[in-house]
C-alpha positions in Angstrom: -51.4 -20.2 36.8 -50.4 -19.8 33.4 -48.9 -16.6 34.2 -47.0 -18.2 36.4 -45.5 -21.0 34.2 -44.8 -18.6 32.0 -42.5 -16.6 34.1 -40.7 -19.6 35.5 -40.0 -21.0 32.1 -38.9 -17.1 31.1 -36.7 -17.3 34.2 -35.2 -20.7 33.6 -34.5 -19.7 29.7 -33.2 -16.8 31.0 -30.9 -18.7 33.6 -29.5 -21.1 31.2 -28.6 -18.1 28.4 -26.5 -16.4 31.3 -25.1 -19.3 32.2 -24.1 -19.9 28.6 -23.2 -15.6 28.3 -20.7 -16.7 30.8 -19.1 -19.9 29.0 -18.5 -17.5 26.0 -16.9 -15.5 28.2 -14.6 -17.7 29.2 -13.5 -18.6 26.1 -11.6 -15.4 25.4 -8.2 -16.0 26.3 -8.4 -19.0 23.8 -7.8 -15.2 21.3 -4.4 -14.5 23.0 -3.0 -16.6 19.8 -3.8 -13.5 17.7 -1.8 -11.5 20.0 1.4 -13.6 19.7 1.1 -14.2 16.0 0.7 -9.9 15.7 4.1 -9.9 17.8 5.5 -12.2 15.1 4.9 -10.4 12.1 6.0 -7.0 13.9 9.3 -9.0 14.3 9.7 -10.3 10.9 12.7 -8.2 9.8 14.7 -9.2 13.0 14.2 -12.8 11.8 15.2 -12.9 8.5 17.9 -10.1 8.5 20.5 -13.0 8.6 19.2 -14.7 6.0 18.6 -11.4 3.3 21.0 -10.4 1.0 21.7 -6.9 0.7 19.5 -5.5 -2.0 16.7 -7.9 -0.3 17.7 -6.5 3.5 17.0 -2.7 2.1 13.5 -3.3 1.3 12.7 -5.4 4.0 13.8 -2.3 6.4 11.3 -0.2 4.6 8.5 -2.4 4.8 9.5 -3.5 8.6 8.6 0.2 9.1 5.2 0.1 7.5 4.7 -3.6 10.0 5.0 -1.8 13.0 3.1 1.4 11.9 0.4 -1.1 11.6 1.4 -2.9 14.8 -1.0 -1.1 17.2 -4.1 -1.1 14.9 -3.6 -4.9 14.2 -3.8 -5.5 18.0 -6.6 -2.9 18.8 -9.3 -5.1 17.2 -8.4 -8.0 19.3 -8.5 -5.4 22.4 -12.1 -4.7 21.5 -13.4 -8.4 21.0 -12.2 -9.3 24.0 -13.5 -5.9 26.2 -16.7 -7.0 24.8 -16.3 -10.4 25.6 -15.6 -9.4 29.2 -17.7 -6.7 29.4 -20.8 -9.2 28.5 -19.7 -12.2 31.2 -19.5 -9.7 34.0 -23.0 -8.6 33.2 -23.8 -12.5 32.5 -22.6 -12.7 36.4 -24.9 -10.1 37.9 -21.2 -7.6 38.2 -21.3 -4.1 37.1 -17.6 -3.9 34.8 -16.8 -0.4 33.5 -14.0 -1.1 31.0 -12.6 2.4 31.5 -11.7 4.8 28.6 -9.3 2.6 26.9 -11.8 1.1 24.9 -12.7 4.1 23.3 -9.6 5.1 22.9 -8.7 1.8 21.1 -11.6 2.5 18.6 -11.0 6.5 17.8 -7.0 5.5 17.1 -7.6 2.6 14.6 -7.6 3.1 11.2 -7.7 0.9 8.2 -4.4 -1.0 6.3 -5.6 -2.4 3.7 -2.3 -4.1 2.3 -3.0 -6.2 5.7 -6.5 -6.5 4.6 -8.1 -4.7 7.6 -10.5 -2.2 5.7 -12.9 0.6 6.4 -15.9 -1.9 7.5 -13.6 -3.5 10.3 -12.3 0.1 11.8 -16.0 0.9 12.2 -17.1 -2.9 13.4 -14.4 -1.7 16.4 -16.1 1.8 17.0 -19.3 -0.1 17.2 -18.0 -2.7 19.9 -17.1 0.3 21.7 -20.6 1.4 21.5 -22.2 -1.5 22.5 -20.2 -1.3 25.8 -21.1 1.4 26.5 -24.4 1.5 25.9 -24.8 -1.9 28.9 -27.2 -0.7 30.6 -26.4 -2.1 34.6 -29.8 -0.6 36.1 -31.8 -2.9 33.9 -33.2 -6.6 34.9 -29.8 -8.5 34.2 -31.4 -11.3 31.6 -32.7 -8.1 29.6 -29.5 -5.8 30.0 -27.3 -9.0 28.7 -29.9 -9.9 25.6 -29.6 -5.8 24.8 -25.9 -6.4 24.9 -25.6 -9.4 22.5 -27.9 -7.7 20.0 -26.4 -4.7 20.1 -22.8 -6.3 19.6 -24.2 -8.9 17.1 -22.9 -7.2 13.9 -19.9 -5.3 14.8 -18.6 -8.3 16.8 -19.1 -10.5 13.8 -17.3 -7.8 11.6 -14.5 -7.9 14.1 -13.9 -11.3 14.3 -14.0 -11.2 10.2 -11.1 -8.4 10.6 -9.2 -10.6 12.7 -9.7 -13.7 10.6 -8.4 -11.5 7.5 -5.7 -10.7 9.0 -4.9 -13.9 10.1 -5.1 -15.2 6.8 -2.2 -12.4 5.7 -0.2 -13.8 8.8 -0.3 -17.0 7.1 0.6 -16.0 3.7 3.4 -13.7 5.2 4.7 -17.2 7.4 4.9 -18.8 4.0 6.7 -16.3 2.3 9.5 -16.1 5.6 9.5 -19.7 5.6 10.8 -19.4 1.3 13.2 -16.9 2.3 14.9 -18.3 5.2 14.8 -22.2 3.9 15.5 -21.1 0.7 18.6 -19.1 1.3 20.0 -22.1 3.7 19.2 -25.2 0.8 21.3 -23.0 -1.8 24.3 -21.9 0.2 24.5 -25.9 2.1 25.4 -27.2 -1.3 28.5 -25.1 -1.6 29.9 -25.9 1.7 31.4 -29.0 0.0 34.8 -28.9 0.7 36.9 -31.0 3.8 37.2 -27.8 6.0 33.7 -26.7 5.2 31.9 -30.3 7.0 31.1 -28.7 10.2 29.8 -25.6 8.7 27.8 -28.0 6.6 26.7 -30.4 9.4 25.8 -27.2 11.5 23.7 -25.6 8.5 21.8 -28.6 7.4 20.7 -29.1 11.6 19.7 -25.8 11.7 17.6 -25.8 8.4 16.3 -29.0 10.1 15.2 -27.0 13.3 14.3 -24.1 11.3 11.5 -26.3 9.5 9.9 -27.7 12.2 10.0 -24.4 13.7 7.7 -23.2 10.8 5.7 -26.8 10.5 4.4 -25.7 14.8 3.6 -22.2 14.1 1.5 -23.7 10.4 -0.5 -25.7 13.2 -0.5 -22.5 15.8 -2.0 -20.5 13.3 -4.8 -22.9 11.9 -5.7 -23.6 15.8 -5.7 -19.7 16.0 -8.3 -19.2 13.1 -10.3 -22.3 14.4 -10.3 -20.3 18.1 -11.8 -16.6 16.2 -14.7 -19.1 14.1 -15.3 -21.0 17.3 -16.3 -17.7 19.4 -18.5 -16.2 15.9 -20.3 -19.5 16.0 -21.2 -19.1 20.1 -22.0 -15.8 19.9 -24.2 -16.2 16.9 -26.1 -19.1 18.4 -26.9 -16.8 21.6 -27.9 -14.2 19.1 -30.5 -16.5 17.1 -32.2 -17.5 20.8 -33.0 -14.3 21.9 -36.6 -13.5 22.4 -37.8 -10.6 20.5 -36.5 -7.4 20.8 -39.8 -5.4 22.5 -40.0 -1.5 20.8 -37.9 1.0 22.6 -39.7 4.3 24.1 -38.5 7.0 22.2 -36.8 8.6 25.2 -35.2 5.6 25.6 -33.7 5.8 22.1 -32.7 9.3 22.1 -30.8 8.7 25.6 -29.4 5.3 24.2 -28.4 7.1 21.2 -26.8 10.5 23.2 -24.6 7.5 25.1 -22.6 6.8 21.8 -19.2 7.9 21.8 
């Protein structure tokens, strides 16, 4: 009998963790943010060309290079989180998902830019996502295959999500530093356009600065809601961590195959 409670209790912890694997799941598009704010900076230059003067314009086209040389590597960790993410619901749902050979192409490619604060510990935390999904194991009892899963993500997920966090705080500090050049350029040329023929030029200018500021205002609030998003996810996946039940020893076959399956 107490066998039996046992495995019903087992089976109904095991029910509500899947049903929570799923949840977390869910949440992933809530990480598209990253995506669009990545697409922003790549664009910077063709933003504030108009507003650069020309010594300023040159060395903004060199570094616009060195922004989208990093373009693809910026996006490639948000790839991973949210293969895993997907990869871990669809096993949460009883589904077999085979996320193809993209993913492991994502994590060979990526490599480290550290003026963006993406380092060495963040291109591995994405090889090791890769890792984990390949290692799910689809043969296994589902509750067990998905707790295998979570463990085996914990770290590098947690890493990931640190790299995109980083990197969101850069965005931020790069938004700032637009925001100075563009409003600052437009408050010191308004004040010239003083003269009779120059008050449509200044009306114009001054709505624009006005548009242009609550422009950067939204996307101040897009990118705290953005960073909120990445923590929100860490926090979810961290609690499903901390109430797994013990990891039971591996057989030692079973570690040398798990460890043959790493890309």
């Amino acid at each position: 009998m107490l066998l039996f409670l046992a495995a019903v209790l087992a089976g109904c912890a095991g029910n509500a963790r899947l049903k929570e694997v799923r949840a977390l799941a869910a949440e992933a598009p809530k990480l598209n943010g990253y995506i669009e704010l990545s697409q922003r900076y790549r664009d910077t230059y063709e933003r504030e060309k108009p507003y650069l003067a020309p010594a300023a314009d040159k060395r903004e086209q060199a570094i616009d290079a060195e922004r989208r040389a990093a373009y693809p590597d910026l996006v490639a960790i948000h790839e991973a989180v949210t293969a895993y993410l997907r990869t871990l619901g669809k096993l949460a749902g009883g589904d077999q998902f085979d996320p193809g050979d993209a993913i492991k192409d994502v994590a060979k490619g990526i490599k480290a830019w550290p003026d963006t604060g993406l380092t060495d510990r963040h291109v591995n935390a994405v090889s090791g996502l890769a890792r984990a999904i390949a290692r799910v194991a689809t043969g296994r009892a589902q509750d067990q295959a998905v707790q295998e899963m979570l463990r085996d993500g914990d770290e590098p997920l947690r890493d990931s999500l640190d790299a995109m966090s980083t990197v969101l705080r850069y965005y931020d500090k790069h938004h700032d530093n637009e925001q100075a050049i563009v409003i600052g350029m437009l408050e010191t040329e308004i004040p010239f356009a003083d003269k009779p023929q120059d008050r449509l030029l200044a009306a114009l200018a001054k709505a624009h600065r006005h548009e242009k500021l609550n422009e950067y205002r939204l996307l101040g609030r897009r990118h705290t809601l953005v960073r909120q998003n990445v923590q929100a996810i860490r926090e979810r996946h961290e609690a499903l961590v901390r109430s797994l039940e013990p990891a039971s020893p591996q057989p030692a076959a079973r570690v040398a195959a798990n460890q043959g399956a790493q890309p």
